[in-house]
VEXMI-583898 format. One line per field, with one value per residue (C-alpha): residue number from 1; residue in one letter; x, y, z. Coordinates in Angstrom, 1 decimal, decimal comma. Layout:
<rs>
pos <- NUM / ...
code <- A / ...
X <- X / ...
Y <- Y / ...
Z <- Z / ...
</rs>
This chain:
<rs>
pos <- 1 / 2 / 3 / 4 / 5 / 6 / 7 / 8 / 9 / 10 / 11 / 12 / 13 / 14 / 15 / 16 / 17 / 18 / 19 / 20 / 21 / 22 / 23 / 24 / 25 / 26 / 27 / 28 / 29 / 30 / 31 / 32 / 33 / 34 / 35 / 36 / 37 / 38 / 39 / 40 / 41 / 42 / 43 / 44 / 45 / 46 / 47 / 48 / 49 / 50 / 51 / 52 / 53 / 54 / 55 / 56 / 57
code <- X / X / X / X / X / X / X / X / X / X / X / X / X / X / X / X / X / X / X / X / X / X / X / X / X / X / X / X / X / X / X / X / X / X / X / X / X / X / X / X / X / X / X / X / X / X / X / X / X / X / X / X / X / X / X / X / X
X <- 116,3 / 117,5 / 121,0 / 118,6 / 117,4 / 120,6 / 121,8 / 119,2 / 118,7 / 122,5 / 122,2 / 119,3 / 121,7 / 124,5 / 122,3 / 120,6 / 123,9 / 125,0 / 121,7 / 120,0 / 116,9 / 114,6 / 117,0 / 117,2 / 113,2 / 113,1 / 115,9 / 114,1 / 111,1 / 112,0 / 113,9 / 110,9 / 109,0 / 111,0 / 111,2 / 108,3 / 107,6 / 110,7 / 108,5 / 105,4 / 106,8 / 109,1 / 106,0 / 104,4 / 107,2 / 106,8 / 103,0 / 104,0 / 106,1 / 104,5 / 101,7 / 103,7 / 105,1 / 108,7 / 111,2 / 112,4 / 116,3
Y <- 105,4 / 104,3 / 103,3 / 100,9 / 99,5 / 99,3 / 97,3 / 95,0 / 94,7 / 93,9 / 91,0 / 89,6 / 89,4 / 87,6 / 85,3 / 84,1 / 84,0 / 81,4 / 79,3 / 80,9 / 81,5 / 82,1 / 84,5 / 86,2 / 86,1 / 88,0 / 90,6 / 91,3 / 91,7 / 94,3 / 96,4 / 96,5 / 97,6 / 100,3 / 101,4 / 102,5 / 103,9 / 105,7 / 106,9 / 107,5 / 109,8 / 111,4 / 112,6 / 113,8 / 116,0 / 117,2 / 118,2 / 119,8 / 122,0 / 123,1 / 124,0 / 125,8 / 128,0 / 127,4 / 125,8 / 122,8 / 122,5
Z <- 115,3 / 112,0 / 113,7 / 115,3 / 111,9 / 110,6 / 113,6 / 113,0 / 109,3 / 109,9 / 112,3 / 110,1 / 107,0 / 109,2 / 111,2 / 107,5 / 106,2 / 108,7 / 108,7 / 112,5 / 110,5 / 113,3 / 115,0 / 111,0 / 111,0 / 114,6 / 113,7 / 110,2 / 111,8 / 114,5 / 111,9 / 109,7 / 113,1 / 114,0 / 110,1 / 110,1 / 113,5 / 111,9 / 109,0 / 110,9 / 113,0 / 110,2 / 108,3 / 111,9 / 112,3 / 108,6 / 108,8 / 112,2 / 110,7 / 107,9 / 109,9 / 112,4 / 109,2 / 110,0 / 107,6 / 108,0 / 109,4
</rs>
């Protein structure tokens, strides 16, 4: 999931390097989306765990 945010933070920096600002706007947006679904369910995954009693990997 974060190659996702990569690929678009990525396309945002090139398309407002060459003046597409609305594509830029779009592309910024979407990686700041799945950012923090990325987060989200990050720290779900951590709580899990802990409750489960297992380390993490």
């Amino acid at each position: 999931m974060i190659a996702w945010v990569l690929t678009f933070l990525v396309v945002a920096i090139i398309a407002g390097l060459l003046g597409f600002t609305g594509i830029a706007g779009a592309a910024a947006e979407i990686a700041q989306i799945i950012f923090f679904v990325f987060i989200v369910l990050f720290l779900i995954s951590a709580v899990v765990s802990a409750f489960r009693g297992r380390p993490p990997v």
